[in-house]
C-alpha positions in Angstrom: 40.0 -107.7 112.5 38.3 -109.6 109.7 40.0 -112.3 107.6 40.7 -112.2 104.1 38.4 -115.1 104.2 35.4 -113.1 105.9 36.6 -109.9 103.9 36.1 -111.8 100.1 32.9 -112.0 100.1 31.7 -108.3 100.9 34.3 -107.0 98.4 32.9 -109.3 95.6 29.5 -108.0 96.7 30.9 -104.4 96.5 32.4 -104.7 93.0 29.3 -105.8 91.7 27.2 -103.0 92.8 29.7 -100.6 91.7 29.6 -102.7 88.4 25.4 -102.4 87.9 25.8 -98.3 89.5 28.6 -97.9 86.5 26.0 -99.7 84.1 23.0 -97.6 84.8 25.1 -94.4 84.8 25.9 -95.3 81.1 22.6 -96.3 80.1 21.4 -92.7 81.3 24.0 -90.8 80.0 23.4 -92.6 76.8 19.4 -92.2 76.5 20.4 -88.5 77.6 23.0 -88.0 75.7 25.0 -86.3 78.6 28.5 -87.5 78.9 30.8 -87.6 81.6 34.4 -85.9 82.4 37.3 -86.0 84.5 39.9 -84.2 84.5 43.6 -84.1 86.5 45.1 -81.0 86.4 48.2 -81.4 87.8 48.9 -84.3 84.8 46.8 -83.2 82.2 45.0 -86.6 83.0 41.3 -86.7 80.8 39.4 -89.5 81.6 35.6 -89.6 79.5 32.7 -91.7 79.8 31.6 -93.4 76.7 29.1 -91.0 76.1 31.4 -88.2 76.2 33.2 -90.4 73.5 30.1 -90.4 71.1 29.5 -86.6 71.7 33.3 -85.5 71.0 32.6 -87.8 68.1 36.2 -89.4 68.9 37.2 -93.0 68.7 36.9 -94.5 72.7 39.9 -96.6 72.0 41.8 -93.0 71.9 43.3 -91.7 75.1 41.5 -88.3 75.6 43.9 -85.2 75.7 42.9 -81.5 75.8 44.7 -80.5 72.4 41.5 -82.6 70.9 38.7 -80.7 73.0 40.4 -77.6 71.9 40.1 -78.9 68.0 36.1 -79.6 68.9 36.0 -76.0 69.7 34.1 -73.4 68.1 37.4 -71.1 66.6 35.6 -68.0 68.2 35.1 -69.8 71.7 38.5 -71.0 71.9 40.0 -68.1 74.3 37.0 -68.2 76.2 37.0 -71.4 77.3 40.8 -71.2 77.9 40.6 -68.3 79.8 37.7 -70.0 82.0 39.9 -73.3 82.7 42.9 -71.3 83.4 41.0 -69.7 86.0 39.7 -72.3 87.3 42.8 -74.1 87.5 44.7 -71.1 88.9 41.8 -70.4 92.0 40.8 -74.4 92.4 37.2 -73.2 91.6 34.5 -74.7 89.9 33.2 -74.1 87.0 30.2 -74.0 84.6 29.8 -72.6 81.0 28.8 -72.9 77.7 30.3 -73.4 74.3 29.9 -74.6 70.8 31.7 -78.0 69.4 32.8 -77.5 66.0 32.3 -81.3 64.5 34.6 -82.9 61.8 31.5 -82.3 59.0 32.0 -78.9 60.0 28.2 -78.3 61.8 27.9 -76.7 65.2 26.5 -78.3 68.5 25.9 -76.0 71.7 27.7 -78.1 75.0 27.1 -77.1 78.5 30.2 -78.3 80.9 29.6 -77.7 84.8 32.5 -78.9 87.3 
């Protein structure tokens, strides 16, 4: 069994790379302009990478919560999408579709989600 002593070092090492792997992931999603999701469904739980901050057009020092996706919905994709998550969440399968965003100027933008 290792020491906390021998143990220190390759955790430190560990953190950082996961650091530098978190800092290129952003940079991509950034230049791609492909954000990130999470989502626990047993709490309701959103968690969003900063990209998918910029997209939803929503301030990242909010905590993310679904009533707020649904507001960025098209109004005639809105039972879609429900229906799809619903399903998803009531088989535990995955799932990947397509709807519009309806932004606070009131334009349009097409989103692709796959899970």
């Amino acid at each position: 069994m290792q020491s906390d002593l021998e143990q220190a070092p390759k955790t430190a090492r560990s953190h950082e790379a996961l650091q530098r792997s978190e800092a290129c992931l952003a940079e991509a999603q950034k230049l791609s302009h492909t954000g990130s999701f999470g989502w626990n469904v047993s709490t309701g739980e959103l968690f969003w990478s900063d990209e998918t901050f910029r997209i939803l057009d929503c301030d990242s020092t909010v905590k993310p919560f679904m009533e707020f996706v649904f507001s960025r919905i098209h109004p005639d994709d809105i039972a879609f999408v429900k229906q799809t998550l619903d399903q998803a969440t009531r088989e535990g399968t995955e799932f990947d579709f397509e709807h519009r965003l309806l932004m606070p100027d009131r334009h349009f933008r097409p989103e692709s989600f796959e899970v």
